[in-house]
N, C-alpha and C positions, 0 to 999 in steps of 0.2 A: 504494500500500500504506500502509498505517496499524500503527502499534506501539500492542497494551495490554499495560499490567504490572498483574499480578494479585496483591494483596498476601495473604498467608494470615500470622495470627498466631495466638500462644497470650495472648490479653489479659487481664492482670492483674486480679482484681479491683477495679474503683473506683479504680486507679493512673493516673488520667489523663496524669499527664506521662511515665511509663513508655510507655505505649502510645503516645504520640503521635511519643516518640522513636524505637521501633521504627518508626512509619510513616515517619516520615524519613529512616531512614538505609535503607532499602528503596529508598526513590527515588533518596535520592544515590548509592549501589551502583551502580542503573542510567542515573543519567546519561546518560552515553553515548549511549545506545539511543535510538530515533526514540519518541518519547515522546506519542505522541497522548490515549490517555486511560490513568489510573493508578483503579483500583479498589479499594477494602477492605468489609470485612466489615460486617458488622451488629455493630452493638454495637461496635464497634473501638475506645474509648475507653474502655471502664466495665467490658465483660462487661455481663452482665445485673446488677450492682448499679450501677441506674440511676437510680431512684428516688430517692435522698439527695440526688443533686445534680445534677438536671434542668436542660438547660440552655433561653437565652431562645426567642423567637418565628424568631431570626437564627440560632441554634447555639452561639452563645455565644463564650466564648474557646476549644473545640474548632474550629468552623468558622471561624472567622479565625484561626488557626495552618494549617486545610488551604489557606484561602486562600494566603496567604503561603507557601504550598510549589507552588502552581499556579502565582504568579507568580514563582517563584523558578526554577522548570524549565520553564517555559514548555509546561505540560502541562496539558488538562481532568483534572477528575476528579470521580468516582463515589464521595460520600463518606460509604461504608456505610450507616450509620443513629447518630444518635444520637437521643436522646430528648430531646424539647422538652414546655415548659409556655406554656401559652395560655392565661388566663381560667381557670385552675385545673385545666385540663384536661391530660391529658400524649397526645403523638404522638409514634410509633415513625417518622420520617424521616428518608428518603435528600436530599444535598444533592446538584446538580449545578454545579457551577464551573467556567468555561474560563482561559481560558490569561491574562487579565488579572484574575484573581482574584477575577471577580464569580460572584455565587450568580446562577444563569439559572432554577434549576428549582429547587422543592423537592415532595418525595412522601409522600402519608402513608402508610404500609401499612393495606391494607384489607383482606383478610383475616386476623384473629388467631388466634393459635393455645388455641385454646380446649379441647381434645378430647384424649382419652387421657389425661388427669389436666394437661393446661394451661390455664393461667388469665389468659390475657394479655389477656383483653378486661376482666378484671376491674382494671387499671393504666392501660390504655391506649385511646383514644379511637381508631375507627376511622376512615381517610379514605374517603372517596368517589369521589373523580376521576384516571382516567388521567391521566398524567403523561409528557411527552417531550422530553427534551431533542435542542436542534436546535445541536449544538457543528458546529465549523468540516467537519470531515472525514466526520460522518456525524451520523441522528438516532437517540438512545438511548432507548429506553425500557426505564422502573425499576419493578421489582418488588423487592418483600421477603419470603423465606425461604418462608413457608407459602400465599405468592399463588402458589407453583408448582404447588398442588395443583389449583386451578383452572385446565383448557386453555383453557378459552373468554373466561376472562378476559388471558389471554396475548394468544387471537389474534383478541379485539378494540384490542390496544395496536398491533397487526403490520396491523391493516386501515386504523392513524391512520398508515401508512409508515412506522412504527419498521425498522430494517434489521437493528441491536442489542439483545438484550435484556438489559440489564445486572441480577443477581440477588445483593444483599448477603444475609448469613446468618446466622444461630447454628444452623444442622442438628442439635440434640441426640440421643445417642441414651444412656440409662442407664448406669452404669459397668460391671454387669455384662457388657454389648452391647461396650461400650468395651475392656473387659479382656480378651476372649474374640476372639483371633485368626479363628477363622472366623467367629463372629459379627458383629466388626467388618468381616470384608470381605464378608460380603452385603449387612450397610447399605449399605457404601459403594458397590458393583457397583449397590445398586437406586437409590440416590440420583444416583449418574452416569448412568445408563439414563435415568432422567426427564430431566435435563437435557437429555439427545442428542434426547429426543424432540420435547422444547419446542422444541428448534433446529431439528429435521430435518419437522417438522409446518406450520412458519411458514415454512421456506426463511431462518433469519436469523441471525446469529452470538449463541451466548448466552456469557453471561459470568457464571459464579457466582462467589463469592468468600465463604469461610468461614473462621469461626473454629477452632480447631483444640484438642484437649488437654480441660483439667478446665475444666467451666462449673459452678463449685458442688461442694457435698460429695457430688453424688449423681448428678450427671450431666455430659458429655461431649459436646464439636464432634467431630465426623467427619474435619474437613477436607476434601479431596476440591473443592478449588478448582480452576475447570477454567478451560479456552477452548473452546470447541468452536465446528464449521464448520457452516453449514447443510444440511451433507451428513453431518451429527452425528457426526465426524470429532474426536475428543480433540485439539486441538492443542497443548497441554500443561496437566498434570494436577499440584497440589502434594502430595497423598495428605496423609498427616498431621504434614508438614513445617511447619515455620516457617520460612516463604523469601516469595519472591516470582517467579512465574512470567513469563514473555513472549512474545506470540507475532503476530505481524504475520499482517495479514487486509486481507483484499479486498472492497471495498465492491460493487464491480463485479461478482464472481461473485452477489451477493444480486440486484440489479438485473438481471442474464443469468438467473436460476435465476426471479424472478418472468415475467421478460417470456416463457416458454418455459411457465410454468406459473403462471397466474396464481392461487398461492393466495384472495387477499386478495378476489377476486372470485370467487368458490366456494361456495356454500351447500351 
């Protein structure tokens, strides 16, 4: 069995060391616990006021503080997204780090959210390449927020033997969506349904992890950071809490559930 802690925050606008503090003391909370991989959100250091102060080609002084907390709890980790500058260009990038504090993996988001009045491809340079992290206890592979819209780009990440699909976020929905009790829980009921399906379509444990509360004057994270099983089974769900969730998983039922059904070889 394998431990992931799933971090959900309400991240400060542009308060970098606020936010980073909250990621830490999430982790130190759970010490304890068999700590295999620690996950956070998209945008987990800035919010979406990213742009001011873009960090390097490496992640800058955010990703060597996540460093120094991977080797500090002797835990991988999934670390959100922040935004990098390259050659003048900026990328929306998830980091992956293991347990001695190196960067093994890094992601660009490749689908932007462009549609319905978003404009993220107009900031942010798109990546091109699958991305899979092969940490000690299992292999992860990373998407970001609006790459779940695409199946086929899921489970072409699930046919390179991803077991995990790890999913950092900013989920937006308007504040009127936000403020509006039944409205906010359909988004969220449809936003968890899509996850369960990603999970239960691949045979593989998916992992989103969101942001939560005010993103901006005008719009709102969901929350709704889950775990789910490949049998798209909620193993625990943070709703629109500020916490950090946990839930140990079985590498073995994804391995039994392919060898019985072999998605991966399925056309």
């Amino acid at each position: 069995m394998a431990g992931i802690l799933n971090i959900q925050i309400k991240s400060i606008m542009g308060d970098k060391q606020t936010n980073l503090r909250k990621i830490e003391h999430y982790i130190k909370f759970n010490k304890e616990k068999k700590l295999d991989l620690v996950v956070m959100p998209e945008f987990f250091s800035t919010n979406i006021d990213y742009e001011k102060a873009p960090e390097d080609e490496n992640g800058g002084d955010t990703i060597k503080f996540i460093q120094k907390l991977a080797k500090e709890y002797n835990t991988n980790i999934i670390a959100g997204s922040v935004v990098r500058k390259i050659e003048g260009k900026l990328y929306n990038t998830t980091f992956a780090i293991n347990r001695m504090g190196e960067i093994i993996e890094k992601y660009d988001k490749v689908h932007l959210f462009n549609y319905m009045g978003g404009s993220e491809g107009k900031r942010i340079t798109a990546g091109n390449e699958i991305k899979i992290a092969h940490f000690d206890f299992a292999k992860v592979g990373m998407v970001i927020c609006y790459d779940m819209r695409y199946p086929t780009y899921i489970n072409k990440i699930v046919r390179q033997c991803a077991q995990i699909i790890v999913m950092p976020t900013a989920w937006i929905v308007p504040n009127e969506v936000y403020n509006s009790k039944l409205d906010l829980q359909y988004a969220q009921n449809m936003f968890v349904s899509m996850c369960r399906t990603r999970a239960y379509d691949n045979m593989v444990y998916f992992v989103v992890s969101d942001l939560t509360k005010s993103c901006g004057s005008e719009k709102s994270c969901i929350g709704c950071s889950a775990i789910i099983s490949p049998t798209a089974e909620v193993l625990a769900n943070a709703v629109d809490k500020e916490c950090a969730i946990y839930a140990d998983v079985d590498i073995n039922v994804v391995k039994y559930l392919k060898s019985i059904y072999p998605i991966a070889d399925i056309d």
